[in-house]
N, C-alpha and C positions, 0 to 999 in steps of 0.2 A: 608172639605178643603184639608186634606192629599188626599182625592183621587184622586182629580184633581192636586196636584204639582204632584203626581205619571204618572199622564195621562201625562201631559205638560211639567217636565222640565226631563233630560236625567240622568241616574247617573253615577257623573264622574270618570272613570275608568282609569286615567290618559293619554289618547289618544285624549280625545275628551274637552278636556280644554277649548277651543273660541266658540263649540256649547253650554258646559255647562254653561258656564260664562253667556255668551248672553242670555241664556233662563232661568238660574235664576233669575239673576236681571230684567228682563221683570216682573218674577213672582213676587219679592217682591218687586217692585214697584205697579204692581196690586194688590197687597196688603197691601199699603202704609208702609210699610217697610223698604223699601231703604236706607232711610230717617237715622235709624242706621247705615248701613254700610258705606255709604258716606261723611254725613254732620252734625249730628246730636249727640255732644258728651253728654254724660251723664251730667242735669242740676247739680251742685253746693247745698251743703247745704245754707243755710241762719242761719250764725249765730244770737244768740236770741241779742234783743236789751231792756234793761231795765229802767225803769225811778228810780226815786230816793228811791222810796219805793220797787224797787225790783220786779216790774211789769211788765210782759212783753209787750213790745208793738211796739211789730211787728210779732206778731199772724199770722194774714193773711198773711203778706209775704212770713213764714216759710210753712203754711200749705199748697202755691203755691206751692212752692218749691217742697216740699213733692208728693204733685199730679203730677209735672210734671216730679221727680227721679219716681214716681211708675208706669206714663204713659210705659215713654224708657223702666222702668228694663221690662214691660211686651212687647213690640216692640223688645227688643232685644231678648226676651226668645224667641218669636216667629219665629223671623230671625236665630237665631240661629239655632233653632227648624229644620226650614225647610231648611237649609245649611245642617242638617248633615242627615238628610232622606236621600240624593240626592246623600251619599257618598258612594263607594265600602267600605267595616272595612279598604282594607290597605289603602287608599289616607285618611281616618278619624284620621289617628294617625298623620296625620301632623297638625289637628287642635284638636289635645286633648288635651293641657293645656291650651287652649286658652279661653279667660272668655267675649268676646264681637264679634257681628256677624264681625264687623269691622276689627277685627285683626284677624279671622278666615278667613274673605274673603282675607286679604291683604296676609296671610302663604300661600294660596292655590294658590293667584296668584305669588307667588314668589316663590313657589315651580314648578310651572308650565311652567314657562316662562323666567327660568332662562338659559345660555346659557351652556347648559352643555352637556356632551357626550350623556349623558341618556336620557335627555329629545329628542336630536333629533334622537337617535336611536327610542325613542317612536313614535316620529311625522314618521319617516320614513317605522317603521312596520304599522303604519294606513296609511299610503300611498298606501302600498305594499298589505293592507286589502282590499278594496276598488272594490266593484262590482257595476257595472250598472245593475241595475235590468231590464231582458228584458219586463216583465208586465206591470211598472210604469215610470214613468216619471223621465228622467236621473237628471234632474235641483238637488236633492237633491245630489246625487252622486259627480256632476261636483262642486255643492258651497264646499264640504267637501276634495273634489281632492283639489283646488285651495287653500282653507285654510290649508293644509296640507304644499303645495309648500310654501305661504307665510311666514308660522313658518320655516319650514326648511331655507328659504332665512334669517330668522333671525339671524339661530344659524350657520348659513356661509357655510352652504350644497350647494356647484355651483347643481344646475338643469339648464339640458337643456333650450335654450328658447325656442326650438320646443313645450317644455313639458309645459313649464311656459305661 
């Protein structure tokens, strides 16, 4: 499994944020994954329910319950898992105290896409990176040029329209 999130998703170097984003949740939705990071918060215990003699009886509810907290805690282990393969160590210390893939994805995208000097000096050095390979096919070059422009128009960087 790890080898193929290695082949397919990018690791995020803080430059390449909207290609890493897109390509991990692609992944951990092929992986039914997702499912943690987006919509899926961790099931509830089931308090026990007893009859007069002290019985439990609501068994089955509880032992649901239980299977479906140990389904997620292993969903999340796994999301988490392959969130932090995909990180450089320094973009990793912004999800190190973090205990669910959810709040790991949400620091990552709020670290990233926040409007601040830094980030658009980042977007604008991977602007300013940016080669067309004469070998291969520009199409990858040109989507990663134009995703560049669009962050920068985010954080209020005027680019030419010639460029844009």
């Amino acid at each position: 499994m790890s080898s193929q999130l290695t082949a397919i998703v990018p690791v995020l170097d803080g430059s390449n944020y909207t290609q890493w984003a897109n390509t991990a949740k692609a992944w951990l939705q092929s992986q039914g994954l997702w499912k943690v990071v987006s919509r899926w918060e961790r099931p509830e215990t089931v308090a026990e329910e007893k009859d007069d003699k002290g019985k439990v009886t609501n068994k089955e509810e509880i032992d649901d319950a239980v299977n479906l907290q140990n389904n997620w805690d292993d969903d999340n282990e796994r999301a988490m898992g392959s969130i932090r393969l995909r990180l450089l160590p320094a973009v990793s210390q912004i999800v190190a105290g973090e205990t669910t893939a959810k709040d790991m994805w949400q620091a990552l995208e709020d670290a990233h896409t926040q409007k601040t000097l830094g980030n658009a000096y980042v977007e604008f050095q991977g602007l300013l990176g940016l080669s067309i390979p004469a070998d291969n096919s520009p199409a990858p070059a040109i989507a990663k040029f134009k995703s560049h422009i669009e962050r920068l128009a985010k954080f209020y960087v005027p680019i030419h329209p010639y460029l844009a």
